[in-house]
ZAMARGU-4260 file (C-alpha; in steps of 0.2 Angstrom, whole numbers, plus 5000, padded with zeros to 4 digits):
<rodrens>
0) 5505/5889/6234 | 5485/5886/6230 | 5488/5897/6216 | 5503/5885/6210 | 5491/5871/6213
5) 5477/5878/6203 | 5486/5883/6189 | 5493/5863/6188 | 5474/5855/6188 | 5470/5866/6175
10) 5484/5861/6166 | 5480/5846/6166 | 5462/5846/6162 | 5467/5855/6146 | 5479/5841/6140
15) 5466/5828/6145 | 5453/5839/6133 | 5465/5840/6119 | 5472/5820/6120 | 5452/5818/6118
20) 5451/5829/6105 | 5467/5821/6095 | 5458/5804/6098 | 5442/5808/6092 | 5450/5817/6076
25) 5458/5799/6074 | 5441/5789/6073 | 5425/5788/6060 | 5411/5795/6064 | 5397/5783/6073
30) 5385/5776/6060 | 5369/5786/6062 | 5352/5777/6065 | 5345/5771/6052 | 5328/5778/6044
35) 5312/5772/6049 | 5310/5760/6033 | 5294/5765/6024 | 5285/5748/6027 | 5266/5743/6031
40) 5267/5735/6047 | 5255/5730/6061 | 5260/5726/6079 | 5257/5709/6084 | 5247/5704/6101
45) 5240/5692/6109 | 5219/5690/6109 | 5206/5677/6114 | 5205/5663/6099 | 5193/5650/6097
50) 5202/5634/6101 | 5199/5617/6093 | 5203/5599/6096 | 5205/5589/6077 | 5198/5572/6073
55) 5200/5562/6055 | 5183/5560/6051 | 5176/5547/6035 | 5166/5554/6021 | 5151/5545/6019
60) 5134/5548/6010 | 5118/5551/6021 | 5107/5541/6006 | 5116/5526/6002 | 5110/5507/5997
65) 5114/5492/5988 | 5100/5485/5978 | 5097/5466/5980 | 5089/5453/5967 | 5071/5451/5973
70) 5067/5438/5961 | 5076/5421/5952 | 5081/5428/5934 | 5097/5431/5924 | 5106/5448/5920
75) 5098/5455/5904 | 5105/5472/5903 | 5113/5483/5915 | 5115/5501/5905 | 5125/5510/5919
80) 5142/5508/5927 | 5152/5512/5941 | 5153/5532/5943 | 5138/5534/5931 | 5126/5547/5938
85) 5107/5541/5938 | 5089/5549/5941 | 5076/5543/5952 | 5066/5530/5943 | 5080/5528/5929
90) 5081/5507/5925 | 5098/5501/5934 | 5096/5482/5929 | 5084/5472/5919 | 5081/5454/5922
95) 5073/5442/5909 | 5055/5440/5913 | 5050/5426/5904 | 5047/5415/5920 | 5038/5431/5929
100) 5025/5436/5914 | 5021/5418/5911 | 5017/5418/5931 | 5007/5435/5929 | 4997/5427/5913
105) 4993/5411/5924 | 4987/5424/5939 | 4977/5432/5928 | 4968/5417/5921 | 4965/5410/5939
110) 4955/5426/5944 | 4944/5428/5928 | 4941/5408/5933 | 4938/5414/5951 | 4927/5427/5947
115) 4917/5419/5936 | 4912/5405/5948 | 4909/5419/5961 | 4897/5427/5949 | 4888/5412/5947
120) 4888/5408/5966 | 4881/5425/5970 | 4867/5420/5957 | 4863/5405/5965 | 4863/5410/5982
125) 4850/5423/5977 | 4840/5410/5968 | 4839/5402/5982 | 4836/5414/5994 | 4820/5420/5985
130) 4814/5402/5983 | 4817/5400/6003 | 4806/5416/6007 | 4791/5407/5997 | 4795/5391/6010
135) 4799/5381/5994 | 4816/5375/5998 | 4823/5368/6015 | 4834/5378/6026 | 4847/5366/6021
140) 4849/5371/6004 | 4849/5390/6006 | 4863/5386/6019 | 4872/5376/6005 | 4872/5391/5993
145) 4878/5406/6005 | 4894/5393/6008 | 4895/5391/5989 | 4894/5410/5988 | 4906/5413/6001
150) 4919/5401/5995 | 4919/5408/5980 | 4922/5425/5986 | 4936/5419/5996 | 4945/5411/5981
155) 4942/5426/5970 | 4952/5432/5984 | 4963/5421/5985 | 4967/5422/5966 | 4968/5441/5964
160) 4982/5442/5980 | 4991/5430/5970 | 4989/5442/5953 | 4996/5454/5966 | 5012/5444/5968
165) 5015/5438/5950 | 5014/5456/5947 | 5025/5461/5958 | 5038/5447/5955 | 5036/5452/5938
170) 5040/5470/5942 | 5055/5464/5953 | 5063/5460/5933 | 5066/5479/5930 | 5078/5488/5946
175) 5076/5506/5948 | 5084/5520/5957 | 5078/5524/5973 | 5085/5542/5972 | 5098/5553/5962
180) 5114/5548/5964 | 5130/5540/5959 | 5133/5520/5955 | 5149/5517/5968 | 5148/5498/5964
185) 5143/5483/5952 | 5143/5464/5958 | 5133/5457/5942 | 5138/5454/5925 | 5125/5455/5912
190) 5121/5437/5908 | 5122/5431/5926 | 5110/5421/5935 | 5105/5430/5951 | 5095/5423/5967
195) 5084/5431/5977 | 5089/5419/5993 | 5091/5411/6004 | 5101/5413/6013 | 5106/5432/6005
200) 5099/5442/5989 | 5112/5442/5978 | 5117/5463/5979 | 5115/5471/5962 | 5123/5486/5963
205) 5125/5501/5977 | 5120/5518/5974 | 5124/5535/5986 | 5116/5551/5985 | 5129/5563/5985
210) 5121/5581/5988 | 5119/5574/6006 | 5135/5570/6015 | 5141/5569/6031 | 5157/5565/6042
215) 5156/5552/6054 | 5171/5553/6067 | 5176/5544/6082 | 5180/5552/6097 | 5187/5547/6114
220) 5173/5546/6128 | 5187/5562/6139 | 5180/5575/6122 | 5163/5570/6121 | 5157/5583/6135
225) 5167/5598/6125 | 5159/5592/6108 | 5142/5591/6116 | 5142/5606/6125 | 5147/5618/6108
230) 5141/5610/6094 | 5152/5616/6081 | 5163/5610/6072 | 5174/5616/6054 | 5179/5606/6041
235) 5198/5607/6038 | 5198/5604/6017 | 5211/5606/6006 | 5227/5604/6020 | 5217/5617/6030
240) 5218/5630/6018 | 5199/5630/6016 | 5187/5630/6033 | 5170/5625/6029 | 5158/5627/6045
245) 5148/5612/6047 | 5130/5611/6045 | 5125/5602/6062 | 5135/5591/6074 | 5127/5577/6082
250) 5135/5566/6095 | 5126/5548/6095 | 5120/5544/6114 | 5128/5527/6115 | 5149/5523/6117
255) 5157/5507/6109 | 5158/5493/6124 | 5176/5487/6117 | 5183/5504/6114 | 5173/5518/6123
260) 5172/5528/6110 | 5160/5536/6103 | 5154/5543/6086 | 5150/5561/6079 | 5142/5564/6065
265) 5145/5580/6057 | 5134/5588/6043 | 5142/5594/6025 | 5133/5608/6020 | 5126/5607/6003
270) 5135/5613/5989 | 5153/5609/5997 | 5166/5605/5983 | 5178/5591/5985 | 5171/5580/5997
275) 5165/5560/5989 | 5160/5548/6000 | 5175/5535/6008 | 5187/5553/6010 | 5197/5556/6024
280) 5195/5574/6030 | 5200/5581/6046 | 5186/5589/6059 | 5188/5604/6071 | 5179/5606/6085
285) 5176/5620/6096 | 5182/5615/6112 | 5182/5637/6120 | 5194/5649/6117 | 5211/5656/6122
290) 5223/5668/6121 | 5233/5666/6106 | 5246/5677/6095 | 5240/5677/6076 | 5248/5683/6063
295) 5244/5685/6043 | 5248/5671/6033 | 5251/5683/6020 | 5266/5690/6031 | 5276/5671/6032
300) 5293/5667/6023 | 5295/5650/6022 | 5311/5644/6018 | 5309/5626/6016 | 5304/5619/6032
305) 5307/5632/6039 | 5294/5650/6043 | 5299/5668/6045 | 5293/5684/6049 | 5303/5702/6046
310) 5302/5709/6061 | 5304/5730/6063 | 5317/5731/6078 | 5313/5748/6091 | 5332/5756/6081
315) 5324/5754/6066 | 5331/5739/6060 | 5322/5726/6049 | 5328/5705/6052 | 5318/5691/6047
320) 5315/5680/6062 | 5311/5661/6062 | 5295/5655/6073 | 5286/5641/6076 | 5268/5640/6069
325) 5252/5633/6080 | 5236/5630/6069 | 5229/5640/6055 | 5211/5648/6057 | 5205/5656/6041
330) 5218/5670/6034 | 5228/5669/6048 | 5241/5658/6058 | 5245/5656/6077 | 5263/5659/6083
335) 5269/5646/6095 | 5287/5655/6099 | 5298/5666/6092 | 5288/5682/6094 | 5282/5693/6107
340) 5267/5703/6109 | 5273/5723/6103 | 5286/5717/6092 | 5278/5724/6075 | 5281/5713/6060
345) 5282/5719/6041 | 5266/5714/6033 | 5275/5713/6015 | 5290/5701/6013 | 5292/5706/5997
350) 5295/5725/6001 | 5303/5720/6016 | 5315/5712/6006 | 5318/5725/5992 | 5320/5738/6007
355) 5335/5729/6015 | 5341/5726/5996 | 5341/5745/5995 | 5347/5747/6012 | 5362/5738/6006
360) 5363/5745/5990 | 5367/5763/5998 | 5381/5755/6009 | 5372/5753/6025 | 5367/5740/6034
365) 5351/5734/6044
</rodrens>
């Protein structure tokens, strides 16, 4: 009977293996794994980063004036204009001077006068004096003839100081630049009459330097400590795509009483292209660092609104995958979400892309 009974199990183990056997003959073979695709790739993780907190920040020239009228004339020529380029010393207004060189002529009159009656004074006095060491004259009259002298001292004086101020109110008719700059306004027209007060000089013209600029941003009083405490800060240009460190950063010691904020000033180094004074441009500064995942701008698809990575799956397969981006630093992006640290990432689109277009060209798919 156990022999009857072994006999039926192993009949029956046969019919299972060929029912298998038929089924198996009835199927297509499983697709094999795909190749590893022949792509330059990197695996992505997560290391510290700097981390920044970003203020708008106002473009403004370190050297910047606006010349006032120093003296009563009219507009006589004004040979430069707005966005002109001047040179120290170069002439930026000239006023008519007849009023001012008639005064200089009258000056000049008044101390030749002056000093001729103190040259005649000083010969008096002496006159005397000799006379009074022979006890010829009375003390009076030497005393008489040293207040002569000394009167007429003080009113050559008196008339050269006033030569002084003809000459320089005369000197007031021709403006000059302070400095090498730009013209970034006019208020006169030539042929105006201009007045030097009161109660306000009548502005001329305003004139920045511009190899010498710096960012002035406002911050809340809560970042000051962080801002103090690192002292750097980057100037995002161009949307961010070009980081420029800054020269110095300088947080000034008092808050605003109305809205407790307080202002930075951030150095442009010199040479920097693009900046002009009045621009908006946005301010990183350090505030420590963090972990972050970055990843080459160079690898991103964007569709749209919308960024991509191709990402290299652990069976070989290759899938663009859509992630959320944090801020840029130099060549490379921070991945908010969307990715995790290991996952390796194709560092070329492009032959991502013609790989799966070859993938699916021979019949398989990713």
């Amino acid at each position: 009977m156990q022999r009857s009974l072994a006999r039926t199990v192993w009949r029956f183990v046969v019919l299972l293996a060929a029912v298998a056997l038929l089924a198996a003959c009835g199927r297509e073979p499983a697709p094999a794994r795909p190749a590893a695709p022949l792509l330059d790739a990197f695996v992505v993780s997560s290391a510290d980063a700097p981390r920044d907190q970003v203020w708008d920040g106002i473009v403004e020239a370190i050297n910047e004036t606006t010349l006032a009228a120093q003296t009563n004339a009219r507009v006589q020529e004004l040979p430069v204009d707005v966005g002109d380029r001047v040179a120290r010393g170069d002439v930026l207004v000239r006023f008519s001077d007849v009023e001012q060189n008639s005064g200089r002529r009258s000056a000049e009159a008044a101390v030749a006068a002056a000093r001729a009656n103190d040259r005649q004074a000083e010969a008096n006095w002496k006159r005397i004096d000799g006379i009074f060491a022979r006890q010829l004259v009375a003390r009076a009259d030497l005393d008489a003839a040293t207040a002569q002298r000394d009167a007429a001292r003080a009113a050559l004086a008196a008339a050269e100081a006033q030569l002084r101020s003809a000459g320089q109110l005369a000197d007031y008719t021709v403006v000059r630049a302070p400095f090498d700059g730009v013209v970034t306004q006019r208020f006169v027209e030539v042929g105006q009459a201009v007045q030097a007060g009161p109660p306000q000089p009548q502005p001329l013209l305003a004139l920045a330097a511009l190899d010498a600029l710096r960012v002035e941003v406002t911050v809340p009083q809560s970042a000051v400590d962080v801002i103090r405490a690192h002292a750097q800060a980057t100037l995002l240009l161009d949307g961010g795509e070009r980081r420029v460190p800054a020269a110095s950063v300088m947080v000034l010691p008092t808050a605003d009483p109305a809205t407790h904020t307080f202002r930075v000033r951030v150095g442009v180094p010199a040479g920097t292209a693009g900046l002009w004074p009045g621009m908006t441009v946005k301010v990183a500064f350090a505030a420590g660092g963090t972990q972050r995942m970055q990843v080459p701008v160079s690898a991103l698809v964007r569709r749209g609104e919308i960024d991509g990575l191709y990402v290299i799956g652990a069976d070989n397969s290759v899938g663009l995958r859509l992630v959320r981006l944090g801020h840029r630093s130099g060549d490379d992006v921070e991945v908010l979400s969307g990715l995790a640290a290991g996952e390796r990432v194709a560092r070329d689109p492009n032959a991502a892309v013609r790989w799966l277009v070859a993938l699916h060209a021979r019949g398989n798919s990713p």
